[in-house]
Every structure is written in structure tokens, then in C-alpha cells.
C-alpha positions, 0 to 999 in steps of 0.5 A: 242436895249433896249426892249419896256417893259423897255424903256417904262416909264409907263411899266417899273414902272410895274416891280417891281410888276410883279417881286417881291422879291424872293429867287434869291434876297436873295441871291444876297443880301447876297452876297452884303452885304458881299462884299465892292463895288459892281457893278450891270450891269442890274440893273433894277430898282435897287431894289438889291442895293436899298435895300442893302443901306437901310439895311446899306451896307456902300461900294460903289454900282453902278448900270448900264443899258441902259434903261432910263425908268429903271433908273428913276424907280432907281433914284426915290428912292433918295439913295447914289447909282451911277445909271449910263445909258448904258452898259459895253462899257460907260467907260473904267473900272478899277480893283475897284470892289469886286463883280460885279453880273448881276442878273434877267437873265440879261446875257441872253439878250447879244445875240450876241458872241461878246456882250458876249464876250465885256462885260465878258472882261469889268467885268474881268478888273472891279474886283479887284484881288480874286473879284466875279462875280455872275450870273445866266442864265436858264438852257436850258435843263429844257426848261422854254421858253415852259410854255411861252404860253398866257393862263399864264397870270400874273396880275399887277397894274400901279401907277394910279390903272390902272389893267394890264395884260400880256402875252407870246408867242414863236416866230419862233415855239421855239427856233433857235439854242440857241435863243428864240425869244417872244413877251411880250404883257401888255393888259388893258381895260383902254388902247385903244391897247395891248402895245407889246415888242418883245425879244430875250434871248440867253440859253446858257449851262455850256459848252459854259458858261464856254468857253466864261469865261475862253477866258475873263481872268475868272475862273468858282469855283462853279455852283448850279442849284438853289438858294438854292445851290443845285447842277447843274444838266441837270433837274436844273432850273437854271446856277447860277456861281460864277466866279473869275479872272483866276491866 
């Protein structure tokens, strides 16, 4: 089930200021531009491939979400970009890509073992032979779910200059198992009630990251701990892995 914040028209037009640019763009985007064709499950908005057409990437870009509302956001740009709705089970996929990358921590939000599990096997038969596939998860041990507390609030503005505020709260007095359960709540003066979303992401460690590749047919070569390629450590912030089809 696709979260309210995403297959809300009116919120989903949010993300993009409320997630702006950063470090793990960039270097997502380096990675794109070195690769020919590239798919990107999650795409959002598809601001990563959006931008990588507009800087020139000439190979074949196709971005994949299941939120409508996401999409239109994509779409709206109007490049040569193949946005297509759904997850990994929309097609049966071939060996055509050189990267595939789930970025934002898109990977958290398969919570189930056999969601992970459908969508490693889908990404392993859409690489070609020596492909990468790139993505990130938050370290469970830097516990990031415990600054998700409704006195951080973050600000954003709506098409229509409407003013937005919103706001995180941890279900369940933390985490269950590896499962954070919160609420994302958009408040504005304009509007008549709070429009609430409710997820669930899964934190899942090296370890078991690397027990559900390798059962996929792919094998982990490097792991940092942030975007600036340090290394992974327990304190890191982030799994950053970069896979490959096992031999």
C-alpha cells in the first residue's frame, strides 16, 4: 500500500522542497552518469533522472513507482525519461540495465521478506552481466527513528503558497523488532485538519542485508557508511552497498 504522503497529489508536489538536493544525490548522480541505461525503482518524483537528461546522460533512464501522485510530479517535467507506474512485479524484466539504484531509502519501505526477496530477484534478472545495483538503508545502530519526535518540525510551501508544516512521531514506543512504525503529520492554517500518513520502514543490518542478496543471485563488493565514502562503521549513518550479479 502506497503511504498518503505519496499518493496525495497536493502532498506529493511537497517532496521536492522538503527533500531537497543533497550529498546522497550527488552521488547517485555521478554513478548515472557513468552508466548507459539505468533504472530507478522508487523513483519519486524522479528528480535523479530528471536532472541526469537535462545534463545530457544519453542511455536509456526509467524510473518505477507505484505512487500515481509521484509520477505526475515526474511527468510534468516532459523529458524523454520512461516513467512507469508500479513495482518490480509490473513486467517480467530482462538482462537490459547497467545500473539499477533504489535511492531515498526507498529499500526500507519493502517491509515484508518476501517483498525483499521479489524485488532483489527482479533487480538480479534486470542487470546485465558485470551491472550494479546501488543502494542505501539507515544504519540501525545510529538509531535515526529517535530524532523523529514532533518538536522537529520542518517547513515547507505548497504550489499555491500555502505555508506547511510537518511533523514525526514513533508508534509503538519504538521499534518492533527491525520495524519503525510513525506517523507523518502536514499541518497548515490554511487547511481545515492535519492530513496524517502513516508508515512503516524496515532497518535491517549488514548481516541480513547481505543474506537476502546473496539468496537473489547477487553479490555485495562495497559498503560505505556515508556519502563521502567513508567507511561503514556501527556509529555510521548510513548501508550504502553497491552490488553485483554473483559469478
Amino acid at each position: 500500500m502506497v503511504d498518503h504522503s505519496f499518493a496525495d497529489l497536493s502532498l506529493a508536489a511537497l517532496y521536492d522542497s522538503l527533500n531537497p538536493w543533497g550529498p546522497g544525490d550527488d552521488f547517485y548522480l555521478g554513478l548515472v552518469r557513468r552508466a548507459g541505461d539505468v533504472l530507478d525503482i522508487g523513483c519519486g518524483t524522479g528528480q535523479l533522472l530528471r536532472r541526469a537528461r537535462a545534463e545530457g546522460h544519453r542511455g536509456r533512464l526509467m524510473g518505477l513507482d507505484p505512487a500515481a501522485a509521484m509520477l505526475v510530479q515526474a511527468r510534468a517535467a516532459g523529458q524523454d525519461v520512461e516513467w512507469v507506474l508500479g513495482d518490480t512485479r509490473v513486467r517480467r524484466w530482462d538482462p537490459e540495465f547497467d545500473l539499477v539504484v533504489m535511492t531515498g531509502h526507498a529499500f526500507q519501505a519493502l517491509v515484508g521478506d518476501e517483498e525483499i526477496r521479489g524485488c532483489l530477484r527482479a533487480v538480479r534478472e534486470a542487470l546485465r552481466p558485470g551491472g550494479r545495483f546501488v543502494f542505501e538503508v539507515r544504519n540501525p545502530a545510529a538509531r535515526a527513528w529517535e530524532r523523529w519526535t514532533p518538536d522537529r518540525a520542518y517547513e515547507a510551501v505548497a504550489a499555491d503558497g500555502t505555508p506547511v508544516r510537518v511533523t514525526h512521531e514513533v508508534l509503538d514506543g519504538g521499534p518492533q523488532g527491525d520495524r519503525v512504525r510513525f506517523t507523518e503529520t502536514y499541518e497548515s492554517d490554511r487547511w481545515p485538519v492535519p492530513r496524517v500518513s502513516r508508515s512503516v520502514l524496515r532497518f535491517l543490518d549488514p548481516g541480513s542485508l547481505a543474506g537476502f542478496l546473496a539468496a537473489a543471485g547477487l553479490a555485495v563488493v562495497e559498503q560505505y557508511g556515508d556519502w563521502d565514502g567513508r567507511p561503514l562503521t556501527p556509529a555510521a549513518p548510513e548501508i550504502i552497498t553497491v552490488a553485483t550479479p554473483a559469478a
